[in-house]
Every structure is written in C-alpha cells, then in structure tokens.
VOROBA-770689 format. One record per residue (C-alpha): x, y, z; residue number from 0; residue in three letters. Coordinates in nm, 3 decimals. Example, Ala and Ser with C-alpha at 12.3 -4.5 7.8 and 13.67 -1.06 7.14 Angstrom:
// VOROBA-770689
<<1.230; -0.450; 0.780>; 0; "ALA">,
<<1.367; -0.106; 0.714>; 1; "SER">,
//
This chain:
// VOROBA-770689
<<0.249; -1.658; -0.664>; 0; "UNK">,
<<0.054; -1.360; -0.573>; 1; "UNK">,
<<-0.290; -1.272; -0.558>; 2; "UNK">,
<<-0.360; -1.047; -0.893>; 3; "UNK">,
<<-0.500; -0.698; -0.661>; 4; "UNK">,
<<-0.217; -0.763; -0.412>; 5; "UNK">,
<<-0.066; -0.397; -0.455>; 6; "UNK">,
<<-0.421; -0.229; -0.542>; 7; "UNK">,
<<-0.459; 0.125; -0.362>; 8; "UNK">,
<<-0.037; 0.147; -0.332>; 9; "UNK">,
<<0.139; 0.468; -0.548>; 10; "UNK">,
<<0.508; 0.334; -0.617>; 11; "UNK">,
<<0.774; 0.542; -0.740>; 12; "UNK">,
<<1.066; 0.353; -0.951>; 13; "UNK">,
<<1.355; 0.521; -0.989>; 14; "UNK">,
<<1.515; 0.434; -1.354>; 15; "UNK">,
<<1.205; 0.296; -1.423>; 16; "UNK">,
<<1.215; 0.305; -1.810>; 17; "UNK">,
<<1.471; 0.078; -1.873>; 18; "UNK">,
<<1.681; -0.243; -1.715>; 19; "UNK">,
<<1.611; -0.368; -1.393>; 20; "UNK">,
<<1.388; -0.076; -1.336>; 21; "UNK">,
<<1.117; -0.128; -1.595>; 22; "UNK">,
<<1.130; -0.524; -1.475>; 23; "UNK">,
<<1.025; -0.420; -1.126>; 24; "UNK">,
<<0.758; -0.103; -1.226>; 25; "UNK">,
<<0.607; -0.367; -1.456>; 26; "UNK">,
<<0.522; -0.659; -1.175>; 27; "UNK">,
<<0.396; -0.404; -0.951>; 28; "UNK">,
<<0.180; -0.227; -1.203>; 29; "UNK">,
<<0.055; -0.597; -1.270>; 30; "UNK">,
<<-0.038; -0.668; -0.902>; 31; "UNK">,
<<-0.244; -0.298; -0.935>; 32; "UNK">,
<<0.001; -0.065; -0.807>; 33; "UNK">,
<<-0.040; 0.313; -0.943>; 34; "UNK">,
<<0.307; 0.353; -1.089>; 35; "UNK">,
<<0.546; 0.688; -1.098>; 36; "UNK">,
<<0.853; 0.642; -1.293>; 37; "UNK">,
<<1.175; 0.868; -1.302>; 38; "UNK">,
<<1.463; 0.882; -1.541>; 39; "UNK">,
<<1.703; 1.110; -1.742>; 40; "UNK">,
<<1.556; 1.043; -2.041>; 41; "UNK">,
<<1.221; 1.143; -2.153>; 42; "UNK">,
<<1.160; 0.857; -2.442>; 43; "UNK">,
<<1.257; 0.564; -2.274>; 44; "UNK">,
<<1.010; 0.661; -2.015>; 45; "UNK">,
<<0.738; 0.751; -2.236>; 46; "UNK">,
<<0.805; 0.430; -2.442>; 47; "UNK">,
<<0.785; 0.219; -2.153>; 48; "UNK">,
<<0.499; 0.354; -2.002>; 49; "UNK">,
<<0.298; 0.277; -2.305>; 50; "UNK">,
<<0.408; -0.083; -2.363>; 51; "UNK">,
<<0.365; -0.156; -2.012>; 52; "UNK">,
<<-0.004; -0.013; -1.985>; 53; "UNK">,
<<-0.157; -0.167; -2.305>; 54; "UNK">,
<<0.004; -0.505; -2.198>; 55; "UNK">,
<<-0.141; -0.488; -1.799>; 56; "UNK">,
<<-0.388; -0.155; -1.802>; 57; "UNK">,
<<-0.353; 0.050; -1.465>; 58; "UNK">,
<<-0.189; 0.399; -1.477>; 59; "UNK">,
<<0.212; 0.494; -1.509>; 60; "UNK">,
<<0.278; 0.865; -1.509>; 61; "UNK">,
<<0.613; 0.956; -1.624>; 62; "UNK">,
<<0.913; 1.200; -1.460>; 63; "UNK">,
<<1.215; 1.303; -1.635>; 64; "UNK">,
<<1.413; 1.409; -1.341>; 65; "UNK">,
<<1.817; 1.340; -1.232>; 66; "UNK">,
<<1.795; 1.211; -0.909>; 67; "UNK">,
<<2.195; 1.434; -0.868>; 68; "UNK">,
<<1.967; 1.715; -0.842>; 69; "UNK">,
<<1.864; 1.735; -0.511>; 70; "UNK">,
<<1.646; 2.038; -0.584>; 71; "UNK">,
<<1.503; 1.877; -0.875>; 72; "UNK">,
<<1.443; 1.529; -0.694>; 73; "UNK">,
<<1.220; 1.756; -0.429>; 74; "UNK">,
<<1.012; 1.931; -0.723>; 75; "UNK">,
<<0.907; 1.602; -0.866>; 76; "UNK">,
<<0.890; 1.431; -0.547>; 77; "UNK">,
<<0.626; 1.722; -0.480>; 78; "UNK">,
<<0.470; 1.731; -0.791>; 79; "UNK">,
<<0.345; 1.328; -0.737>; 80; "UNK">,
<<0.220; 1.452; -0.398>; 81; "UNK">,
<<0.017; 1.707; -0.570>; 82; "UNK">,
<<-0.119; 1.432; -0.785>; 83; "UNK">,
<<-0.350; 1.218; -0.620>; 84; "UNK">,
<<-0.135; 1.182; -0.230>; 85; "UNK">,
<<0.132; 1.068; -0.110>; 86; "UNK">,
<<0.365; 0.740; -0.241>; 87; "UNK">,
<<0.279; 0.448; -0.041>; 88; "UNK">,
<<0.645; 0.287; -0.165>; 89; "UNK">,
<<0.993; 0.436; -0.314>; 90; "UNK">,
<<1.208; 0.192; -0.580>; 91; "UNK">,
<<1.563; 0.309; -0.557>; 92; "UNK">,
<<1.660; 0.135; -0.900>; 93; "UNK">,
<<1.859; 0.433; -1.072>; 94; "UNK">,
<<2.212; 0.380; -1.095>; 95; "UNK">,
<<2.526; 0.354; -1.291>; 96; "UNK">,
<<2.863; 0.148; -1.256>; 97; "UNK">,
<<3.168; 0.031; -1.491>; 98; "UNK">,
<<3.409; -0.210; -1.476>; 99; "UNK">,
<<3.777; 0.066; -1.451>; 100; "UNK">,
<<4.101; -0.066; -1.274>; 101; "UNK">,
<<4.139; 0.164; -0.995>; 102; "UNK">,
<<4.437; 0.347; -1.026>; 103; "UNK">,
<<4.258; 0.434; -1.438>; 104; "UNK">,
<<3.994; 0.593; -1.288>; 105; "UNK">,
<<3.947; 0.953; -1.191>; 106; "UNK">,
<<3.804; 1.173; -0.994>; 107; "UNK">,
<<3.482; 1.254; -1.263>; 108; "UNK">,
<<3.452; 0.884; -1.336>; 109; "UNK">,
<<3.421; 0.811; -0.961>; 110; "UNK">,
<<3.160; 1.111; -0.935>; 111; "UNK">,
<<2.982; 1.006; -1.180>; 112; "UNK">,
<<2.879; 0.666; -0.987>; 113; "UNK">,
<<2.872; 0.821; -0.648>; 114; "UNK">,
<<2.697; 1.110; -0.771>; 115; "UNK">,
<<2.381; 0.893; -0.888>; 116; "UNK">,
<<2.388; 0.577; -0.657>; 117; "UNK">,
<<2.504; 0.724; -0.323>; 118; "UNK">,
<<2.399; 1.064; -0.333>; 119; "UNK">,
<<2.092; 1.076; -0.495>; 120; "UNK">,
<<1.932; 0.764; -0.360>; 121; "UNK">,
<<1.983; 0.977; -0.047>; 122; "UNK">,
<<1.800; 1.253; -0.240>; 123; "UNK">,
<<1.519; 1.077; -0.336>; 124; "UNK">,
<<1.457; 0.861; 0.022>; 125; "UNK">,
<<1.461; 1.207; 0.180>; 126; "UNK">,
<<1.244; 1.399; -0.047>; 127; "UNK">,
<<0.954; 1.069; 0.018>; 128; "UNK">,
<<1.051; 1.034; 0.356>; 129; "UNK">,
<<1.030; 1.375; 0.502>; 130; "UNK">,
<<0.669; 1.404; 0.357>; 131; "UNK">,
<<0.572; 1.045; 0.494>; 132; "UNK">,
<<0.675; 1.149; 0.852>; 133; "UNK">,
<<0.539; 1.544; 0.817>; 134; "UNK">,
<<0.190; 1.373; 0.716>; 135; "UNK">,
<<0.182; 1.078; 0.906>; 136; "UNK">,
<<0.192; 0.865; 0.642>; 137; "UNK">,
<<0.378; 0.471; 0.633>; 138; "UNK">,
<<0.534; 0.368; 0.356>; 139; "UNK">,
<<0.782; 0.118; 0.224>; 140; "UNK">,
<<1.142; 0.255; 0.067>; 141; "UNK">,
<<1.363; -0.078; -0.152>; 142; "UNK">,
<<1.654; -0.013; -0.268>; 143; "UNK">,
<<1.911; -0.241; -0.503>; 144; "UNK">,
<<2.233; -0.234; -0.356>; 145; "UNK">,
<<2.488; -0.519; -0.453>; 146; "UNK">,
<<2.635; -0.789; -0.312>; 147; "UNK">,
<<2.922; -0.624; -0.298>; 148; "UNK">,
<<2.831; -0.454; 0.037>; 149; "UNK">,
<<2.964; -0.714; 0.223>; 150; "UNK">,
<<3.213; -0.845; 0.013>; 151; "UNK">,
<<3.372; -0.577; -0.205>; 152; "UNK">,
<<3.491; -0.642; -0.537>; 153; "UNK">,
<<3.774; -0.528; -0.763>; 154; "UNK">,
<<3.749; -0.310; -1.055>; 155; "UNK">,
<<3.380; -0.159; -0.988>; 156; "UNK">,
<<3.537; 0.016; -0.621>; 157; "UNK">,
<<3.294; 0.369; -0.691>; 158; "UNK">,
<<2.998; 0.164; -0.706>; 159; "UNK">,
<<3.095; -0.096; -0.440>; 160; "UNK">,
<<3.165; 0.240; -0.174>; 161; "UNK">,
<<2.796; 0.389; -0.300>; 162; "UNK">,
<<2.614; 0.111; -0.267>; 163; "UNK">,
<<2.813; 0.058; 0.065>; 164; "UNK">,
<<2.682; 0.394; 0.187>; 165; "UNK">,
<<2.310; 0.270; 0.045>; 166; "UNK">,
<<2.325; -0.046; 0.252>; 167; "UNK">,
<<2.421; 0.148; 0.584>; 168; "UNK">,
<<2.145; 0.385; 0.471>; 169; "UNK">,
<<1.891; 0.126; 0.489>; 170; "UNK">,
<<2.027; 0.000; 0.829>; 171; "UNK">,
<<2.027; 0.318; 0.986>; 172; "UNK">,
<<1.679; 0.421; 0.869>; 173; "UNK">,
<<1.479; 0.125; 0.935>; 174; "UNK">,
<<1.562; 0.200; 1.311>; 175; "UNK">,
<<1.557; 0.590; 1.255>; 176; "UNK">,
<<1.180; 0.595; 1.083>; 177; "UNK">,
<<1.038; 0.236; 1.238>; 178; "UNK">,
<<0.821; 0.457; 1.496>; 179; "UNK">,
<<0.676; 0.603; 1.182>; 180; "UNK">,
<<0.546; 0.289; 1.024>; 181; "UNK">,
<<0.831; 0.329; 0.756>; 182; "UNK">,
<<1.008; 0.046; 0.635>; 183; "UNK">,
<<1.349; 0.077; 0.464>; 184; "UNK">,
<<1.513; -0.263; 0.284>; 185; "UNK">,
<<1.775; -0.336; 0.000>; 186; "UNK">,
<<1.789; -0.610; -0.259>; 187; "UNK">,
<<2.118; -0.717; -0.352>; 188; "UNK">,
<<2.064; -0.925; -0.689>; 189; "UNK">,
<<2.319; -1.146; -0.858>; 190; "UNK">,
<<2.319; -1.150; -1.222>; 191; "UNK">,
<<2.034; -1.075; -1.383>; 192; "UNK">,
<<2.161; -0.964; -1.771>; 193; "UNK">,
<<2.029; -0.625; -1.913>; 194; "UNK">,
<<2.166; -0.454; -2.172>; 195; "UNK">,
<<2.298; -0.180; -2.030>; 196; "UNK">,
<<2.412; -0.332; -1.763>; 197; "UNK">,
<<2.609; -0.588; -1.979>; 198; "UNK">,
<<2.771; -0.272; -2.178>; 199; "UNK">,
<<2.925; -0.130; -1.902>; 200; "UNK">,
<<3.048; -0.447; -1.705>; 201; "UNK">,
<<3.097; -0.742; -1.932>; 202; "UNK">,
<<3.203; -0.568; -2.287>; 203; "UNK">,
<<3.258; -0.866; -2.514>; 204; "UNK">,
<<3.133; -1.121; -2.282>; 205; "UNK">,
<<2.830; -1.283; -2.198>; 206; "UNK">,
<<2.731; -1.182; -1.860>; 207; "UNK">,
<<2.467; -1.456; -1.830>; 208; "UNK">,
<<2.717; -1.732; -1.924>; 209; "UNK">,
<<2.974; -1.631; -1.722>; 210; "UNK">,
<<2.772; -1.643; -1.450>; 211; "UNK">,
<<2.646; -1.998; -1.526>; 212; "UNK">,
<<3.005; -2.123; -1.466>; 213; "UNK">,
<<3.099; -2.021; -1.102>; 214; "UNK">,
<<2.694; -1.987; -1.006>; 215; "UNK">,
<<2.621; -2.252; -0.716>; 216; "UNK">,
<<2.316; -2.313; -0.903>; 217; "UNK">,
<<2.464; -2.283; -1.285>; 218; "UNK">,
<<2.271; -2.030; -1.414>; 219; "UNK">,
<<2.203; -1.644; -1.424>; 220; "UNK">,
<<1.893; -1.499; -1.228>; 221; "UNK">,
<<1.556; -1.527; -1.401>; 222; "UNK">,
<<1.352; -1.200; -1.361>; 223; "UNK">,
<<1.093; -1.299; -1.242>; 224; "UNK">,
<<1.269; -1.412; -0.916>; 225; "UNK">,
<<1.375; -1.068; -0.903>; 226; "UNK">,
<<1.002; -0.899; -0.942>; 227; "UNK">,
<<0.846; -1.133; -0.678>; 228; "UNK">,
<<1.071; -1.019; -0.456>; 229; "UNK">,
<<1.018; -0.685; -0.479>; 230; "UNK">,
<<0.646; -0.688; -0.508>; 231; "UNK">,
<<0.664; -0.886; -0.154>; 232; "UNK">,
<<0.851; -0.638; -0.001>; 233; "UNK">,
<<0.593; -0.400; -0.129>; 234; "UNK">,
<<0.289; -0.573; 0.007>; 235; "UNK">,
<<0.089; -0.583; 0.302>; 236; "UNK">,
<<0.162; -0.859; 0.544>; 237; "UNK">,
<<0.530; -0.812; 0.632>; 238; "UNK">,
<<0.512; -0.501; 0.809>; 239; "UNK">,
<<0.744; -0.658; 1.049>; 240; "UNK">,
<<1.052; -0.672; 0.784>; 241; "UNK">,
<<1.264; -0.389; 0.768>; 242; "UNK">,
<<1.643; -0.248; 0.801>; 243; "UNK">,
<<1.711; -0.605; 0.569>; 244; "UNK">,
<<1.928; -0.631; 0.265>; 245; "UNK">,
<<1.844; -0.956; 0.079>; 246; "UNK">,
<<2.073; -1.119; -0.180>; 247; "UNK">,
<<1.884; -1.305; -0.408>; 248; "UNK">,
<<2.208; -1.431; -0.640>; 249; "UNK">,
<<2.193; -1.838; -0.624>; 250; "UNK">,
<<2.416; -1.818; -0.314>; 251; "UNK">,
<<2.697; -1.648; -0.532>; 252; "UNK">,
<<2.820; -1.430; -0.306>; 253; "UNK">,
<<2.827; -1.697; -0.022>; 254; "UNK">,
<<3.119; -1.942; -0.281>; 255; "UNK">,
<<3.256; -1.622; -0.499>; 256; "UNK">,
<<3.284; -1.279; -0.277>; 257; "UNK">,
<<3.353; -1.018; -0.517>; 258; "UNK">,
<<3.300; -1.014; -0.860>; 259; "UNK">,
<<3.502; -0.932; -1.182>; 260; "UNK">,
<<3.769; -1.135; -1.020>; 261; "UNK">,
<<3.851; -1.322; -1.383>; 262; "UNK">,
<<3.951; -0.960; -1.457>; 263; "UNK">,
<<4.263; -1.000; -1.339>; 264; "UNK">,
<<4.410; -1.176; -1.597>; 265; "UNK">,
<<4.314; -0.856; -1.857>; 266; "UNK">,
<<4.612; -0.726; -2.069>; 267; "UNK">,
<<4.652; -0.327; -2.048>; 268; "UNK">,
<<4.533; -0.382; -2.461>; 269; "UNK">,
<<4.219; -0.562; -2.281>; 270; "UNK">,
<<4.123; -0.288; -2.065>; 271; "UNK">,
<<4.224; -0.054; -2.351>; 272; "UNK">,
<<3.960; -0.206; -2.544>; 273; "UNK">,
<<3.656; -0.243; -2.281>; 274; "UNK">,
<<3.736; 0.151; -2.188>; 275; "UNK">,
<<3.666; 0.220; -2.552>; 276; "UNK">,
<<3.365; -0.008; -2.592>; 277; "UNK">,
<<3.237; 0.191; -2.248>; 278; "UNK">,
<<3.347; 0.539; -2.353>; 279; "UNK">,
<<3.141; 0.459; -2.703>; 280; "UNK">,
<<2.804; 0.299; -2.511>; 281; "UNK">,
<<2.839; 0.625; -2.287>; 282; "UNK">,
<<2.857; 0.860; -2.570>; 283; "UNK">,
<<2.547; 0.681; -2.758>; 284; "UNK">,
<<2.337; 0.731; -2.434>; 285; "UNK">,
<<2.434; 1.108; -2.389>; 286; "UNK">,
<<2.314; 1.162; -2.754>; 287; "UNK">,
<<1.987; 1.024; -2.682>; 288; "UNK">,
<<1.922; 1.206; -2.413>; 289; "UNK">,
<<2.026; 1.510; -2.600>; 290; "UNK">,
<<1.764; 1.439; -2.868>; 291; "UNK">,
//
C-alpha cells in the first residue's frame, strides 16, 4: 500500500510500544523508515521487542522504561529523546489499561488505576512533546487509540470508557488549540483486534476474536494490518490537512452494536467471581515481571 521510505527522516515515539497493539504499530512504522522511540513499564518486553523488530526490518528503535503516571518522569524521557538526535516528528499514545468490573464492584484504586494511565498520562505525554514542538517551532503529528466507546459508552469497562472520553475531547480541543503550529492531533478508535493482554483482561474464558465474528457487520475480528496502515497514514506526509479526527476502524461495529460487553449481562455473580480472579491472577503475573 505504501511506498517502502514513506516515513524516512520521521522520529516516532510509541507509547506501550513493546507489547500488544503497541509493538503492531512501532513495527509498520519502523518498516516504512521511521526512527522509532518506544516507552513502557517494563524494561524486557521493550528490549525484547526492539531486537526482534530490528533484525526482521533494520532501522533504529531506542528503548524507554518510563510510566507515563509520572508526569515528572514522562518530561525526563520526553527530554532525554530531544537530547538524542531532535525533536519527535510524531507521538503514539498506545499505553493503556482497562478490565471488564461491574460498576458498583469496582473501587476507587481500580478506577485510578485506568484513569491514571489512559486519561492522565496520555495528557502527560502529549504535553511533554507538544510544549517542545511549539517552543521550537517544530510540526508534528500526535495519534492516539481511544475506543469506540467515546461515542457510545459501554457497560462494565465505565473507567476506561470516561478516560478515553477525556482522550477523544483532548484530541478535539487540540487540533484547533495547536493547528496554527503545524500540529496535528487525531485518535483511532479500533474494534477488535485480539492481543493477549488485551483478551486477559476483557474476555477471560472467551475468545475475543470469535465473539466478535458473530455480531461484526462484516463477520470477523480486525486484521492488523488494517490497523498499522492506518496509523502509518496518519503519520505521513500528504494529509496535513487531517486533524482534530477520531477514526473507528471496527467493520462498522459500533454503527449496529453501540457499546460493548453487552452479552455480559447475563453473567452470574459466580461468573464475575471467576473473571475477577482470572484478572486479579493475569495482574499479579505482570507486576512480578516487572519486578524482576
């Protein structure tokens, strides 16, 4: 689809770049010649991704552990890039977190702890690039994935719904705030696209990918590579002109489905007993790791 030096010269920071989504999208781009920064909690995913994605497409990824909660933290690493080799040309807001909780089970940590990450420090990160685009005179292109969510809520995922919310207004507000700059600010709001952790967290004991095949317009999950190309273009040169957007890119799911996670409601208390323990025990797992 693209031209194989379409994103030569560009420095892109992805933001939970070493796994998921994340490492999908840091991969095309590195592909199409973009210099690639990516961020995470964790040092080894990062590392481990780094090297599998530069002996399979060459090019350079340089590797962050930072958590983008940290707004002090997010501005040291956001600085430290700067100091090597320039400013970012484009900003991947990728990290995130969600899990599928009734409501009235959750509380007040477990809504943090999604709010924390995807509202507050996507803010962190956009304003630690941004500032330094405008104070140099530099363009640039910020992307965030939001859901689809944003315009039609959903049950049972309400802390990530709100954040991403907040991210979509974000993009809205900016794109008109920093469009005199030559700064472009847009969202991509994916359908399902299955990834492990994703699938932990918000289909335990289901297939996320077949589930979606049965109420998709077009009967199937998201391929990735739908997903890259669509980031890469609103990377490139040649839409300059695009901006304060947020593009769903689900099959038309959203347009026959609105929310998500709405088969939920015929869960048992034993059923969400069971998917809070399968999440509690992927959540533990991950916070070893990144002890290690």
């Amino acid at each position: 689809m693209f031209r194989k030096d379409l994103l030569k010269g560009k420095r892109i920071l992805v933001t939970g770049g070493g796994t998921g989504l994340g490492r999908e999208m840091a991969a095309k781009y590195l592909e199409l010649g973009a210099d690639l920064y990516i961020c995470g909690r964790r040092r080894e995913p990062l590392e481990k991704t780094a090297a599998e994605l530069t002996a399979k497409h060459g090019g350079s990824v340089k590797c962050h552990t930072a958590d983008i909660r940290d707004a002090e933290g997010v501005d040291a690493m956001v600085q430290a890039i700067w100091e090597d080799g320039g400013p970012l040309t484009g900003l991947l807001n990728n990290a995130a977190g969600n899990f599928i909780s009734r409501t009235e089970d959750l509380s007040p940590r477990g809504f943090d702890a999604i709010a924390n990450t995807v509202l507050h420090g996507t803010f962190y990160v956009t304003h630690a690039v941004g500032k330094r685009w405008i104070a140099g005179g530099h363009k640039g292109s910020v992307v965030s994935i939001v859901v689809t969510w944003v315009w039609t809520g959903s049950p049972f995922v309400v802390p990530s719904a709100m954040s991403k919310a907040g991210v979509h207004v974000m993009t809205q507000s900016l794109a008109v705030e920093w469009g005199r700059h030559g700064i472009r600010v847009n969202a991509i709001a994916p359908g399902i696209f299955p990834t492990e952790g994703a699938g932990k967290r918000l289909a335990p004991g289901r297939d996320a990918g077949r589930d979606a095949a049965a109420v998709n317009p077009m009967r199937r999950a998201g391929k990735m590579e739908e997903l890259q190309n669509l980031a890469a273009f609103l990377m490139a040169d040649g839409c300059e002109f695009l901006t304060g957007q947020t593009i769903a890119v689900d099959g038309a799911a959203c347009l026959v489905n609105g929310g998500s996670f709405n088969e939920l409601f015929a869960w048992t208390d034993a059923d969400w007993e069971r998917a809070r323990a399968a999440i509690k025990a992927q959540n533990e797992k991950d916070k070893a790791q990144r002890s290690t």
